[in-house]
PDB file of N, CA, C and O in Angstrom:
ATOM      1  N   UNK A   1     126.438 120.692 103.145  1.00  0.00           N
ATOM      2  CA  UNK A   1     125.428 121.067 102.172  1.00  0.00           C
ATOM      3  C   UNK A   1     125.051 119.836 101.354  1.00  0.00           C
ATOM      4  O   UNK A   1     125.804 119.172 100.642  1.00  0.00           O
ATOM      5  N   UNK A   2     123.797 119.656 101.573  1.00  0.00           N
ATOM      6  CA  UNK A   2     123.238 118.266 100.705  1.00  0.00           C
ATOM      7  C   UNK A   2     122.357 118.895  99.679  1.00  0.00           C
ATOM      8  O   UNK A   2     121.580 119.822  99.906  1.00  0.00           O
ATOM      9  N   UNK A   3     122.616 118.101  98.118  1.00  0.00           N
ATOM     10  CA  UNK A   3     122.016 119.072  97.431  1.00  0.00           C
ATOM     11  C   UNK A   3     121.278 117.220  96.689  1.00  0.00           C
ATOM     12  O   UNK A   3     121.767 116.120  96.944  1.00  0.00           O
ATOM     13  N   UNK A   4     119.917 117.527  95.699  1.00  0.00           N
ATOM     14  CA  UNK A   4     119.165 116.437  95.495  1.00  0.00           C
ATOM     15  C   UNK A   4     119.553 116.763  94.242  1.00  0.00           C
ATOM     16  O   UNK A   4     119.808 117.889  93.814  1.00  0.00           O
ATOM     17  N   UNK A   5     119.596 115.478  93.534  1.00  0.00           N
ATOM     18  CA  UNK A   5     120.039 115.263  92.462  1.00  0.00           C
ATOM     19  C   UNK A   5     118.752 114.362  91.647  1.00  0.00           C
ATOM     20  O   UNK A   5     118.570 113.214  92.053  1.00  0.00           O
ATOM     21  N   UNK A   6     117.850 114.888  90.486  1.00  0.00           N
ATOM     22  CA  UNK A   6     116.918 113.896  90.100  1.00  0.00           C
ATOM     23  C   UNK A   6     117.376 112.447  89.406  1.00  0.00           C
ATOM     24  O   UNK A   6     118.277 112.508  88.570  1.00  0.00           O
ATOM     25  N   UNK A   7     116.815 111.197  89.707  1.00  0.00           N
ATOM     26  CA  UNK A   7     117.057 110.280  89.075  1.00  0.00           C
ATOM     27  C   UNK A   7     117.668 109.973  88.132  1.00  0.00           C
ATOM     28  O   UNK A   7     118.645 109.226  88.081  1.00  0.00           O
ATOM     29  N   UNK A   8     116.819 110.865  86.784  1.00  0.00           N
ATOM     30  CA  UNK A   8     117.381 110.594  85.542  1.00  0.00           C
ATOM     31  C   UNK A   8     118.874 111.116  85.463  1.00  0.00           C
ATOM     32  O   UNK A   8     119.690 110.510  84.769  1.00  0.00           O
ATOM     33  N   UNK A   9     119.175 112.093  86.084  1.00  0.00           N
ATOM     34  CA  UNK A   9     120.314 113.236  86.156  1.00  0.00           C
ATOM     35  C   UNK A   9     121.196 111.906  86.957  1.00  0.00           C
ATOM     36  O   UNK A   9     122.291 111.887  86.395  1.00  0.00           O
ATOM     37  N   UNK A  10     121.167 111.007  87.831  1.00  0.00           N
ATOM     38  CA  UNK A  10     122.321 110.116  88.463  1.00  0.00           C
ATOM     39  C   UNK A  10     122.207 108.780  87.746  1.00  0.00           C
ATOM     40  O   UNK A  10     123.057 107.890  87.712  1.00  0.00           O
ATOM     41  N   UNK A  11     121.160 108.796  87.253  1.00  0.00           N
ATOM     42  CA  UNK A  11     121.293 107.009  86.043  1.00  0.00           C
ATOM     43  C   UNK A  11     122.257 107.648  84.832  1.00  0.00           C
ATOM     44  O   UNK A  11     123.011 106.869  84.250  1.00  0.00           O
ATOM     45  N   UNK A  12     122.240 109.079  84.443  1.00  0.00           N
ATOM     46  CA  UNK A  12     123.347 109.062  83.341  1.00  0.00           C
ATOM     47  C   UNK A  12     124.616 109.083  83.866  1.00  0.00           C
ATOM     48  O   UNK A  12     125.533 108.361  83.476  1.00  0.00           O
ATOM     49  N   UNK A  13     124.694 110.009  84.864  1.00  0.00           N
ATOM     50  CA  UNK A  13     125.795 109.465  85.529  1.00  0.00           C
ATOM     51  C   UNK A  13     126.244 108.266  86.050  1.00  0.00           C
ATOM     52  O   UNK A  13     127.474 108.221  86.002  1.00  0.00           O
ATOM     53  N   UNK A  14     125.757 107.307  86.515  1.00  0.00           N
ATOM     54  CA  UNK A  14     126.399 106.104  86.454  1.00  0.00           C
ATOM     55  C   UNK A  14     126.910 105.927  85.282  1.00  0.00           C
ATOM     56  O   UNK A  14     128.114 105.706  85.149  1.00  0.00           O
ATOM     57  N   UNK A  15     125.896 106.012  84.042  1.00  0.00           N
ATOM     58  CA  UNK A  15     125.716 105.673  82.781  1.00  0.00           C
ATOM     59  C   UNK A  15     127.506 105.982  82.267  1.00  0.00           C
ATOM     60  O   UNK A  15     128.463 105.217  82.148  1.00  0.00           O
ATOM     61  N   UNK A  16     127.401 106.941  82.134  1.00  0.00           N
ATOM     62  CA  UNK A  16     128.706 107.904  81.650  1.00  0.00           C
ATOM     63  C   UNK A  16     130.004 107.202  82.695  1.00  0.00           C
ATOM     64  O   UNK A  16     131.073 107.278  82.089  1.00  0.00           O
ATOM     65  N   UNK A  17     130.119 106.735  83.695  1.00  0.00           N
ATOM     66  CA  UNK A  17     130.841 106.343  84.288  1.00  0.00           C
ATOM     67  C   UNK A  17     131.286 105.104  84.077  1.00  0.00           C
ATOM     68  O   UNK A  17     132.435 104.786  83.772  1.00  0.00           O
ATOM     69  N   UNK A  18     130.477 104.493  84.222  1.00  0.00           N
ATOM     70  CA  UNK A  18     130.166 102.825  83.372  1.00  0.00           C
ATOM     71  C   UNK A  18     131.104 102.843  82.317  1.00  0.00           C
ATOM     72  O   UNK A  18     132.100 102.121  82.346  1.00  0.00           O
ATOM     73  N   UNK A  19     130.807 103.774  81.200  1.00  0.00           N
ATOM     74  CA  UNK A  19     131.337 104.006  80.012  1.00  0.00           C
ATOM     75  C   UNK A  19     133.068 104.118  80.316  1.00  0.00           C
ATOM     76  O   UNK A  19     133.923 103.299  79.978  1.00  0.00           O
ATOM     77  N   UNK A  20     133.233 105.231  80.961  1.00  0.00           N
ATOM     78  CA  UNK A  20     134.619 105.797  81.163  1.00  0.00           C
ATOM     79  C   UNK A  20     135.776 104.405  81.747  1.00  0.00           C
ATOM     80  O   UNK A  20     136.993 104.270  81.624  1.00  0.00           O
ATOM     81  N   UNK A  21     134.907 103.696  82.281  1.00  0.00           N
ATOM     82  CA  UNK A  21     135.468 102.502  82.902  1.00  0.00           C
ATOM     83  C   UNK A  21     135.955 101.639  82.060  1.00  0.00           C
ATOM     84  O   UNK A  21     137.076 101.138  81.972  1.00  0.00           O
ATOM     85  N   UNK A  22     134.828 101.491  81.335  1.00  0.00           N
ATOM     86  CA  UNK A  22     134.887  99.909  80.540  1.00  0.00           C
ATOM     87  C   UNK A  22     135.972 100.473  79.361  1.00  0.00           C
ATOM     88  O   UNK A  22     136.406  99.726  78.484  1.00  0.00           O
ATOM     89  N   UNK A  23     136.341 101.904  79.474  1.00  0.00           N
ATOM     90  CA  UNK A  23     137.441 102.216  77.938  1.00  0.00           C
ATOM     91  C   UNK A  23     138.660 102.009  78.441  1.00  0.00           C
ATOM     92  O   UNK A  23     139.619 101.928  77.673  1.00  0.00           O
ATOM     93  N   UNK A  24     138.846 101.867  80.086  1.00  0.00           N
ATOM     94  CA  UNK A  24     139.920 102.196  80.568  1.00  0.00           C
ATOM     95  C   UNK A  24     140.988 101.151  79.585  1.00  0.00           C
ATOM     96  O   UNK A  24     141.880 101.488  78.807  1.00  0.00           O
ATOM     97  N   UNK A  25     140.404  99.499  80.045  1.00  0.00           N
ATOM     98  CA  UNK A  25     141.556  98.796  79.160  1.00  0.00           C
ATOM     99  C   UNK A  25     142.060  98.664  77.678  1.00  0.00           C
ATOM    100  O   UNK A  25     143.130  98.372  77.144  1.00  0.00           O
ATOM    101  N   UNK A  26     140.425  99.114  77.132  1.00  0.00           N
ATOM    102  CA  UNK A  26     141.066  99.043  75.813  1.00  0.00           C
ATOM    103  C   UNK A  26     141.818 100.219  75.050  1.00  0.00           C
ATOM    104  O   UNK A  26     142.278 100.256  73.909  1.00  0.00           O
ATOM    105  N   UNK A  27     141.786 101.229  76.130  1.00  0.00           N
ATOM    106  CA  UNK A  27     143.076 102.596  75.988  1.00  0.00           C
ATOM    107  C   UNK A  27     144.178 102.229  75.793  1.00  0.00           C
ATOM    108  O   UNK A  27     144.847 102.432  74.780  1.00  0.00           O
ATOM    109  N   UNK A  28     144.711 101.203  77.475  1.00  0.00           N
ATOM    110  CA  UNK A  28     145.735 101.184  78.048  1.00  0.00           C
ATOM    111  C   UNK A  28     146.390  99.656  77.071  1.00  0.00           C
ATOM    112  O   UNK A  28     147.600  99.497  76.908  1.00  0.00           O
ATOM    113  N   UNK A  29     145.329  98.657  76.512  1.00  0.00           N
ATOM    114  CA  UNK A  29     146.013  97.581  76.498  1.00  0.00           C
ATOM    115  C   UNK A  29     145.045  96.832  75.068  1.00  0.00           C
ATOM    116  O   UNK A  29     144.359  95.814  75.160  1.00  0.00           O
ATOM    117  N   UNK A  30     145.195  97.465  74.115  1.00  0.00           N
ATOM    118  CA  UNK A  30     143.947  96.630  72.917  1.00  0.00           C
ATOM    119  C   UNK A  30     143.931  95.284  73.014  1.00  0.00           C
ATOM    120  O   UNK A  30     142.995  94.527  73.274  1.00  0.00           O
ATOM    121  N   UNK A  31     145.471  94.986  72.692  1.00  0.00           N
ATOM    122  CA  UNK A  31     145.571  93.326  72.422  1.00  0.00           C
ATOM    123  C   UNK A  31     145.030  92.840  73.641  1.00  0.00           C
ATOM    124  O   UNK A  31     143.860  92.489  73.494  1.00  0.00           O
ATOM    125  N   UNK A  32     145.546  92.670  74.996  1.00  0.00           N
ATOM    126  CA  UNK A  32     144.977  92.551  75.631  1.00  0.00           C
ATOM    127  C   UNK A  32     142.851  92.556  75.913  1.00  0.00           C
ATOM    128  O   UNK A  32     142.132  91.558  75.868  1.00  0.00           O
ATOM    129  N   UNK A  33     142.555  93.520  76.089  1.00  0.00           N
ATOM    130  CA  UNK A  33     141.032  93.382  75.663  1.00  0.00           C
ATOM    131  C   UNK A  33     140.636  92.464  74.446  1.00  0.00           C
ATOM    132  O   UNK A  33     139.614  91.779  74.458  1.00  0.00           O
ATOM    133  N   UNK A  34     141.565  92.505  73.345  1.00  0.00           N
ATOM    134  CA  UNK A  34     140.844  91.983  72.148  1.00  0.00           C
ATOM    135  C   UNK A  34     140.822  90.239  73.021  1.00  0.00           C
ATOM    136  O   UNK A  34     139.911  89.435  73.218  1.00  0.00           O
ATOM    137  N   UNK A  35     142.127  90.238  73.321  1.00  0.00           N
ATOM    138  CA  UNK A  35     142.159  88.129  74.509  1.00  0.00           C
ATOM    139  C   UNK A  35     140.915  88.313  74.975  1.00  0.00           C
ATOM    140  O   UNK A  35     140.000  87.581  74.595  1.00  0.00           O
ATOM    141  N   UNK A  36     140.703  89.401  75.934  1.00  0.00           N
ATOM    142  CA  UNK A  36     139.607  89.221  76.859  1.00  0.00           C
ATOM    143  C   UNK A  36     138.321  89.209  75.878  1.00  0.00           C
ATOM    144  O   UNK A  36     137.329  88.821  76.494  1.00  0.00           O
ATOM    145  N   UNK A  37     138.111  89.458  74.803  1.00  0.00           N
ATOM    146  CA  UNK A  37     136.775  89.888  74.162  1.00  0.00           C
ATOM    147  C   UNK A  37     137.133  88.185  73.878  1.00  0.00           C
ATOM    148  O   UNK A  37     136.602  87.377  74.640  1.00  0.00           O
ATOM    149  N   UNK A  38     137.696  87.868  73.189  1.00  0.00           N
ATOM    150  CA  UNK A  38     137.484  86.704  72.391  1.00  0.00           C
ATOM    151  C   UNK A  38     137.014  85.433  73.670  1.00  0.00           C
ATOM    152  O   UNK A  38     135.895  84.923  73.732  1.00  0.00           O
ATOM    153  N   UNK A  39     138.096  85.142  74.537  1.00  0.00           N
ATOM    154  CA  UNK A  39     138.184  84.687  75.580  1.00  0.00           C
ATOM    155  C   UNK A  39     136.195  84.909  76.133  1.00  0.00           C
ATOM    156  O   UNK A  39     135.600  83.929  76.582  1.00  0.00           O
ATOM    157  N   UNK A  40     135.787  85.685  76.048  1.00  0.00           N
ATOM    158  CA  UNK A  40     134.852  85.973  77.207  1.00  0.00           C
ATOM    159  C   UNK A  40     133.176  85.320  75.495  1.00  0.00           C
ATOM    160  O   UNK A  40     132.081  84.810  75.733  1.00  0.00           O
ATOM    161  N   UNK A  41     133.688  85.627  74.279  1.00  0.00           N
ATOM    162  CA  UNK A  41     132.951  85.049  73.003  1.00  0.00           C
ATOM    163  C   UNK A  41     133.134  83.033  73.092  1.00  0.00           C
ATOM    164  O   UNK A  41     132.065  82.431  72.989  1.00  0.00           O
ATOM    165  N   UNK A  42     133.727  82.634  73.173  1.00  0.00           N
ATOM    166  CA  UNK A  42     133.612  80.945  73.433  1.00  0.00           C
ATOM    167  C   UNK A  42     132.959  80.917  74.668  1.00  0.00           C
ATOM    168  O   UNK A  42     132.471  79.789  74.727  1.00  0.00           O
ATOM    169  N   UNK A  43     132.646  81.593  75.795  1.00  0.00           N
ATOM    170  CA  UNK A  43     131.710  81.030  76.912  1.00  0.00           C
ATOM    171  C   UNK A  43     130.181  80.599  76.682  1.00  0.00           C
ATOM    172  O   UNK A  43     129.217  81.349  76.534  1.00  0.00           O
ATOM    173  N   UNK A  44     130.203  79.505  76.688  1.00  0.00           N
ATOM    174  CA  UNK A  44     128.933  79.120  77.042  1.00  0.00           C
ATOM    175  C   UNK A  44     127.689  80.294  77.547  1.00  0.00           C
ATOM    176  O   UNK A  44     127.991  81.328  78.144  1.00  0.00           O
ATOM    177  N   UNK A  45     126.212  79.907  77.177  1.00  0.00           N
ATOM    178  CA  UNK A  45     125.239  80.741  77.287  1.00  0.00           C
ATOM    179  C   UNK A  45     125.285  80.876  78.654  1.00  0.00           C
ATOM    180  O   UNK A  45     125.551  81.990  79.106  1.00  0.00           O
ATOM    181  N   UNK A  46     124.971  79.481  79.784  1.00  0.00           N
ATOM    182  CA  UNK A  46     124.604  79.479  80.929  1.00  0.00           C
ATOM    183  C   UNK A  46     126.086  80.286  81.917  1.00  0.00           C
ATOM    184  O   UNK A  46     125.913  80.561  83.104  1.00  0.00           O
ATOM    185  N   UNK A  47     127.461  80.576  81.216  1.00  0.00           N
ATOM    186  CA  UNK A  47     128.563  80.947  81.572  1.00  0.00           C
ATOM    187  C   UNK A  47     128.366  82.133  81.984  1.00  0.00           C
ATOM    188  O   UNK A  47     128.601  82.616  83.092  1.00  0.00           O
ATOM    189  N   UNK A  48     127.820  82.708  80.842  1.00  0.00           N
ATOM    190  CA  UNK A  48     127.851  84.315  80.481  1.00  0.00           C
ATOM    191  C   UNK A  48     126.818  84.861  82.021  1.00  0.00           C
ATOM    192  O   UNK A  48     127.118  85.471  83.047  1.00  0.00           O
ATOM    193  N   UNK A  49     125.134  84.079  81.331  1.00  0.00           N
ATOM    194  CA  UNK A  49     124.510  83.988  82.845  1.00  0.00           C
ATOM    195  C   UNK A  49     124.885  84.369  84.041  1.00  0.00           C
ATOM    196  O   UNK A  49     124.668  85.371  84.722  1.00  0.00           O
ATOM    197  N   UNK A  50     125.527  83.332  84.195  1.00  0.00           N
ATOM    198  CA  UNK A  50     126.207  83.232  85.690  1.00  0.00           C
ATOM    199  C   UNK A  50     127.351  84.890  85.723  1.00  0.00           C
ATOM    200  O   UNK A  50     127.696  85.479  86.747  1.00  0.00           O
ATOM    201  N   UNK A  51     127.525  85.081  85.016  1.00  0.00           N
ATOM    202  CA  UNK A  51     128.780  86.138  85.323  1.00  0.00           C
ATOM    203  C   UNK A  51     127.797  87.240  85.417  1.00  0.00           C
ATOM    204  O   UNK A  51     127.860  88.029  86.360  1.00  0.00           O
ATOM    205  N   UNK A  52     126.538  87.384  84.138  1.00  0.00           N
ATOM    206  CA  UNK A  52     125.755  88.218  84.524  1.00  0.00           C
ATOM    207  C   UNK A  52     124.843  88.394  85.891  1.00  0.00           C
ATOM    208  O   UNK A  52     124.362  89.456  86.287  1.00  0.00           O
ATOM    209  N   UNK A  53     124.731  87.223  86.457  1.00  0.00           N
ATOM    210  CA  UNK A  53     123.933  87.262  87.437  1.00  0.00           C
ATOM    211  C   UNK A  53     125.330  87.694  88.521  1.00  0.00           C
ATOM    212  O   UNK A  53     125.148  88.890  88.752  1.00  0.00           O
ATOM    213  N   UNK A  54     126.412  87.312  89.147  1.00  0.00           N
ATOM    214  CA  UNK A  54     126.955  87.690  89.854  1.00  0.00           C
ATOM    215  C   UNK A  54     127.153  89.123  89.439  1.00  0.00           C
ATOM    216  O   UNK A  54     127.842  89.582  90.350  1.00  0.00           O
ATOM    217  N   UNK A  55     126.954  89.988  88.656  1.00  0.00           N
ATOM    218  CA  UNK A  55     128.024  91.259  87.940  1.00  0.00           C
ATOM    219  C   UNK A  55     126.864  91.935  88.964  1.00  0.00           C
ATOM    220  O   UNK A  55     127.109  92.483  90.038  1.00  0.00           O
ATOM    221  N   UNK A  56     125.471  91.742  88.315  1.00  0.00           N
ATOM    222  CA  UNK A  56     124.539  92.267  88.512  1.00  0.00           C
ATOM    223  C   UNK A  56     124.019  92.536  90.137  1.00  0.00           C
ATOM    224  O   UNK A  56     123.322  93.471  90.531  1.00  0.00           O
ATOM    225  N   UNK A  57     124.614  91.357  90.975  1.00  0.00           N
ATOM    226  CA  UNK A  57     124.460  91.121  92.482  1.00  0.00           C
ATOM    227  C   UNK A  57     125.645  92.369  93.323  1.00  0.00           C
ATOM    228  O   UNK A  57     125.381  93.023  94.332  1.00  0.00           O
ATOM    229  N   UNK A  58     126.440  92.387  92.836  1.00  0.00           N
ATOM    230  CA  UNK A  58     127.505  92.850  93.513  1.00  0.00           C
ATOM    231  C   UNK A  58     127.513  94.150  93.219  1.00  0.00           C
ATOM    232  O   UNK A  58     128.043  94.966  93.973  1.00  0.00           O
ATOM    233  N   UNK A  59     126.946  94.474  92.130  1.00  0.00           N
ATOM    234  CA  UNK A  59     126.433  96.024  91.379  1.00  0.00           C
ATOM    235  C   UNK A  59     124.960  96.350  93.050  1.00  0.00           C
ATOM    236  O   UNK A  59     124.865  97.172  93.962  1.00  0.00           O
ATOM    237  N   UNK A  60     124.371  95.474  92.706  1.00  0.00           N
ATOM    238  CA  UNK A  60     123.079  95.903  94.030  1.00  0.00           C
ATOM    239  C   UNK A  60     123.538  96.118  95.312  1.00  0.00           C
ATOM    240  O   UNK A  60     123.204  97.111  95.959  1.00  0.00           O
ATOM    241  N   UNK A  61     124.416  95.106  95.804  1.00  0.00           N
ATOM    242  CA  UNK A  61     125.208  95.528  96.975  1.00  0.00           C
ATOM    243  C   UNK A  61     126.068  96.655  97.343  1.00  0.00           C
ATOM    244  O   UNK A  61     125.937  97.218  98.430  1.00  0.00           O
ATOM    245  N   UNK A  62     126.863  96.972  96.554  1.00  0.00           N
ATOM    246  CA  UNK A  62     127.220  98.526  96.433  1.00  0.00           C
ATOM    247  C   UNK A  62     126.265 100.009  96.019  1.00  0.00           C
ATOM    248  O   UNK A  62     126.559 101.156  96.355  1.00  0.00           O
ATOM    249  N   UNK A  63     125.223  99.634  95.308  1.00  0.00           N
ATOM    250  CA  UNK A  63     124.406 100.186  95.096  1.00  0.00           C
ATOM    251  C   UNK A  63     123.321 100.508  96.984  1.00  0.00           C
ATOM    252  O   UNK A  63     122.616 101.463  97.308  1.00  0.00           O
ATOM    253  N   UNK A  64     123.502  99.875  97.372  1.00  0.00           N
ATOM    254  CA  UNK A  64     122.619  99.250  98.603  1.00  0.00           C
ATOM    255  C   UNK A  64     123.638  99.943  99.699  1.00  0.00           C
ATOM    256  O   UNK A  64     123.221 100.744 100.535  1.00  0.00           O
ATOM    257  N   UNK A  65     124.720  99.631  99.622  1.00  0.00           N
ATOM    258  CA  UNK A  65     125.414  99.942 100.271  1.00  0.00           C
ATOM    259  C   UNK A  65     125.960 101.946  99.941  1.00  0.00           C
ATOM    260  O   UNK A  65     126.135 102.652 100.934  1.00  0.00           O
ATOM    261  N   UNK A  66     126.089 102.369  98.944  1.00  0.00           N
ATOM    262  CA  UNK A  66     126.061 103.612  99.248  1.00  0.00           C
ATOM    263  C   UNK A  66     125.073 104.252  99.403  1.00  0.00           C
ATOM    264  O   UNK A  66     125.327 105.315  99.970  1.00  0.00           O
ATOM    265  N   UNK A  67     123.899 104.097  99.136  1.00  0.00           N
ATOM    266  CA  UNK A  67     122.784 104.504  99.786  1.00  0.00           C
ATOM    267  C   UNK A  67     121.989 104.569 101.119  1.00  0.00           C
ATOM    268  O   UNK A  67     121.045 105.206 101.586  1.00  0.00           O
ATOM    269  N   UNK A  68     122.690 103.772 101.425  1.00  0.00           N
ATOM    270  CA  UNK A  68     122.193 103.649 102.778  1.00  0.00           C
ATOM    271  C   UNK A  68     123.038 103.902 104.285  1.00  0.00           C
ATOM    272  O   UNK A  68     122.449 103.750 105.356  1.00  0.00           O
TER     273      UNK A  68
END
């Protein structure tokens, strides 16, 4: 049974998922996250970039890839 799901109805769901993810560490481990927050605040503009541009690539490929 394949059932259609509208757009907006699976962008919140990612949305909401996204979310549930990104709390996982700072549940399990504050201090930890707080290293990683600070750690990830001294990177350089063109740093951040680059992490955004790979985050964003590998997000399309899986994206690409369960869809198809």
């Amino acid at each position: 049974m394949t059932e259609s799901i509208d757009p907006w109805s699976l962008l919140m769901l990612g949305f909401g998922l996204m979310l549930v993810l990104e709390g996982i560490l700072p549940l399990a481990s504050p201090a930890r996250w707080r290293s990683v927050f600070e750690q990830a605040a001294r990177l350089s503009d063109g740093q951040l970039r680059f992490i955004g541009i790979i985050s964003m690539t590998i997000g399309c490929v899986v994206l690409l890839a369960v869809t198809s």
